[in-house]
C-alpha positions as CSV (number, residue, x, y, z in Angstrom):
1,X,-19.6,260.8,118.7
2,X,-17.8,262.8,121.2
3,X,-17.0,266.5,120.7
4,X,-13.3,266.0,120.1
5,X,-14.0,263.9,116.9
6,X,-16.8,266.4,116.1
7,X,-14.0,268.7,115.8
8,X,-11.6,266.7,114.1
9,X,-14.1,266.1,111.3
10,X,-15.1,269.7,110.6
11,X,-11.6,270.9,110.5
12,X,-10.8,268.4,107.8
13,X,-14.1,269.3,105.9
14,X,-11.9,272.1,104.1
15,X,-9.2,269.9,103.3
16,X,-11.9,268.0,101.5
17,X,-13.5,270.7,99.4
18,X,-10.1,271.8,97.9
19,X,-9.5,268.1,96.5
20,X,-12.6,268.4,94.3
21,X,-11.4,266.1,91.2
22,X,-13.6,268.0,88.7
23,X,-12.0,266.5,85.9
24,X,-14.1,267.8,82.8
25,X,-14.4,271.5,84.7
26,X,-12.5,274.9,83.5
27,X,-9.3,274.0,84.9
28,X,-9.3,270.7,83.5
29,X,-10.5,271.8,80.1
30,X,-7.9,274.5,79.9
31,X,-5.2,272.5,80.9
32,X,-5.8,269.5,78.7
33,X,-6.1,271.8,75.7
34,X,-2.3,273.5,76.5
35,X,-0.9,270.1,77.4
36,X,-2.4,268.8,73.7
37,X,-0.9,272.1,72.3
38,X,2.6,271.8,73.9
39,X,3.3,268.2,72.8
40,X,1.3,268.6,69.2
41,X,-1.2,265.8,70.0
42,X,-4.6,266.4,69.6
43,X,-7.2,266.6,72.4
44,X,-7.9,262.5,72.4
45,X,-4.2,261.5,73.7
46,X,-4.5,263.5,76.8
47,X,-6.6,262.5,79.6
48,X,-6.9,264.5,82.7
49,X,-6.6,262.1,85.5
50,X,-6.7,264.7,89.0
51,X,-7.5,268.2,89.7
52,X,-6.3,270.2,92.8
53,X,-7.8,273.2,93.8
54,X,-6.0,276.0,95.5
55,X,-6.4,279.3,97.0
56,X,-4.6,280.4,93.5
57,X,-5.9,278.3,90.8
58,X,-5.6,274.7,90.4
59,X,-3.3,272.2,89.7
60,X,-4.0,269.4,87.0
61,X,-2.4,266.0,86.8
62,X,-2.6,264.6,83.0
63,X,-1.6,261.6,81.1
64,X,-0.6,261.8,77.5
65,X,-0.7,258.6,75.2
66,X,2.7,257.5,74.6
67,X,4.5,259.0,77.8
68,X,6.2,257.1,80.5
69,X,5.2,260.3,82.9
70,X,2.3,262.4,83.5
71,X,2.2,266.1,82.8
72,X,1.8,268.6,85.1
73,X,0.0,272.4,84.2
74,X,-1.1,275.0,87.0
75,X,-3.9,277.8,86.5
76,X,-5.2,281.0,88.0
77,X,-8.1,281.0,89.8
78,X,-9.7,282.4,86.6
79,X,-8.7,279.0,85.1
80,X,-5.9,280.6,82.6
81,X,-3.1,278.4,82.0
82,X,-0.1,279.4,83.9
83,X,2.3,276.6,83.4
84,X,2.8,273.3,81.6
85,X,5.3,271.0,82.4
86,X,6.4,267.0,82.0
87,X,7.1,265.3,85.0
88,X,9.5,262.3,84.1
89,X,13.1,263.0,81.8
90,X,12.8,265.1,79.1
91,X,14.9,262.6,77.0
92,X,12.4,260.3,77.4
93,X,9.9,262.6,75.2
């Protein structure tokens, strides 16, 4: 392995580390729970399907039972819901 690809690989190790898909963690769990809440399902027709970690918080991808989109919440970084929103057309809900 030459230096240059040495390199190449350790830059992108932090790229790696913030796409952790820690779907059952505090993000996750915090987010399903709102999304659930906004849409009056309970917890069973939302499944978290990808977690992005930022510098901020995280981001969290979920799918709810029934919708033609996935929904879309943000946290802090102390995992508190900051935002929940539906990704596809609103007449469609």
């Amino acid at each position: 392995m030459t230096a240059k690809t040495i390199l190449a690989l350790l830059a992108a190790l932090p790229l790696a580390a913030c796409a952790g898909d820690d779907l059952t963690g505090p993000a996750a769990t915090a987010c399903r729970a709102a999304i659930a809440a906004q849409v009056g399902r309970g917890l069973s027709a939302v499944t978290v399907v990808s977690v992005t970690e930022t510098q901020a918080g995280a981001d969290v991808q979920a799918a709810v039972t029934g919708a033609e989109a996935p929904w879309t919440c943000r946290t802090d970084a102390a995992h508190r819901v900051l935002g929940v929103m539906y990704s596809g057309s609103e007449g469609a809900l």
